[in-house]
N, C-alpha and C positions, 0 to 999 in steps of 0.2 A: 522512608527514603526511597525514592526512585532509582529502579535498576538499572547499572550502567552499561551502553551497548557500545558496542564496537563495529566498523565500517572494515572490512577486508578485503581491497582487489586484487585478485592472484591471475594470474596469467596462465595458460594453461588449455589444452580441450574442455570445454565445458561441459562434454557427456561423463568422460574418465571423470575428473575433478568431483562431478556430484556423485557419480556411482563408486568412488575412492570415499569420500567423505560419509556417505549414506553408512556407507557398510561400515566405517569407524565410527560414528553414534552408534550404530546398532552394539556393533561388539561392545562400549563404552558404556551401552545402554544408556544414552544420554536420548532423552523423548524431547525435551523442547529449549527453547535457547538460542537455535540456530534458523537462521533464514537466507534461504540463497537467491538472489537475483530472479532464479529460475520459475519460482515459485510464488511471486507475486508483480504486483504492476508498479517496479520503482523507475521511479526515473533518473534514468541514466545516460551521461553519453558516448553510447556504446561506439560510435564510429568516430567519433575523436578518441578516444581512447585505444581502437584499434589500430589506429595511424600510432599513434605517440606511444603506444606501450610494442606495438608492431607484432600483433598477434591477438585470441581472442583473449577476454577477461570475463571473471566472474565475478560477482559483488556479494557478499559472506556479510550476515548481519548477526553478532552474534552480543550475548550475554559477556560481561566482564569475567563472570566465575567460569563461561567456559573458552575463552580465548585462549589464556594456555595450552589447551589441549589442543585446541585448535591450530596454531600455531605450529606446536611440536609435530603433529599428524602431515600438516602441510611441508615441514622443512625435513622429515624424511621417509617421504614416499619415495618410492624407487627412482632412480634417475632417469630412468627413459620415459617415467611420464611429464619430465620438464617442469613441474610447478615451481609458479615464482613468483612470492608477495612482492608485491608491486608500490603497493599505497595500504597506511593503518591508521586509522584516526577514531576519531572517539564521536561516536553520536548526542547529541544533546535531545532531539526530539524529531520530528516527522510530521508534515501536513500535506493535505490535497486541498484541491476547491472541487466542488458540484454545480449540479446547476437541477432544476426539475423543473417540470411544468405538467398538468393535467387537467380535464374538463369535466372531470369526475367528483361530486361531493365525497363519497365512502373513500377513493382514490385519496381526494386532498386530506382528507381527516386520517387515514392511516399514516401518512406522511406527515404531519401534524405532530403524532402521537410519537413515530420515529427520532425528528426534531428535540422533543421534549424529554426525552430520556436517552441521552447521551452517557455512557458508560463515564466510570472516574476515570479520571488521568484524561480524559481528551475536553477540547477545547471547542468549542463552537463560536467562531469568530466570525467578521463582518456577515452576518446571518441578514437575508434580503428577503421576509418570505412578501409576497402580494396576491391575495385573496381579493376576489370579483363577484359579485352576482349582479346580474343582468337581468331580473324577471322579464321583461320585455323581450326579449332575447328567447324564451320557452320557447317550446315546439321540438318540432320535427328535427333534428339535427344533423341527419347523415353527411352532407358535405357545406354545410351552412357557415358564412365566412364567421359567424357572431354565435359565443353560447355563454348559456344561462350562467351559469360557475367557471370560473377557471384559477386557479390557483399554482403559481411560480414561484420560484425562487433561485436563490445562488448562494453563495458562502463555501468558508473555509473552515477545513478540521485540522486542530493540530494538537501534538498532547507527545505522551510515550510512545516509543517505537512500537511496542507488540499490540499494546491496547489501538492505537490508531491503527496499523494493519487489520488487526480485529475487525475494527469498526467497518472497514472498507470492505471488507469482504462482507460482510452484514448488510450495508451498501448498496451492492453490486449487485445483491438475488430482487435488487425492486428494478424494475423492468426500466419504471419513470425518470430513475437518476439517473445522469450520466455523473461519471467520474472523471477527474486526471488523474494520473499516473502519482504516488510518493514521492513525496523529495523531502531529502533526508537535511537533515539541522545539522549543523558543526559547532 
């Protein structure tokens, strides 16, 4: 059974907030479970929500076994750091889209290879890859409008909260992808 996650936006300084929180897993010794806003590329919208909650917000993505705690830590921290759960709801799952392109054979085959081993729990959806060779097209390359290989693509990941985060950041170290931002399922 998949683990159930929780969506948290608290209102509040977002420096205090993570450096109040950090330092409660440590004390709790809690190592993983917990994802804040801060810490990875979710999408959010952070300035309508600034208007309508009328101050900043953090986004708290947490395991169901450790929301309690979470929860409790946030409802009483001292009052003059103000936190205020704002919005709680429940995560169902998490996706982005990509896009890539490269002129590179070794380039497209590691990408290839990327593709094809998708961790469990995530999804590899409307998947578009298009591979080219041009032999006609060899030569010389340096600013040549036409090359011999080229290999594109786009698609969507979507799956479990932490494994797709995972995945993204896995991602993110290939030069050739670009990514979107998370956006979380309800």
């Amino acid at each position: 059974m998949a683990t159930v996650h929780y969506e948290i936006i608290i209102k509040g300084d977002q420096n205090l907030l993570c450096a109040y929180l950090h330092g409660f897993l440590r004390g709790r010794k809690i190592k993983e479970g917990v994802i804040f806003s801060t810490e990875c590329p979710l999408r959010t919208h952070h300035l309508r929500e600034m208007i309508h909650y009328k101050g900043e917000v953090t986004h708290l993505i947490c395991r169901g076994s450790v929301r309690p705690a979470m929860i409790s830590a946030i409802k009483t921290a001292p009052e003059d750091y103000s936190f205020e759960i704002k919005k709680e709801q429940r995560i169902t799952g998490a996706s982005f889209t990509f896009k890539f392109e490269t002129f590179s054979k070794k380039v497209g085959s590691a990408l290839k290879r990327t593709f094809t081993r998708i961790p469990e729990g995530v999804r590899l959806n409307k998947y578009k890859p298009i591979e080219a060779v041009l032999p006609r097209a060899a030569g010389i390359e340096g600013y040549a409008p036409m090359h011999d290989y080229s290999f594109q693509g786009t698609g969507e990941v979507s799956g479990d909260v932490e494994t797709v985060l995972l995945f993204h950041q896995r991602l993110a170290q290939n030069q050739f992808i670009e990514l979107e931002d998370i956006s979380l399922l309800y």
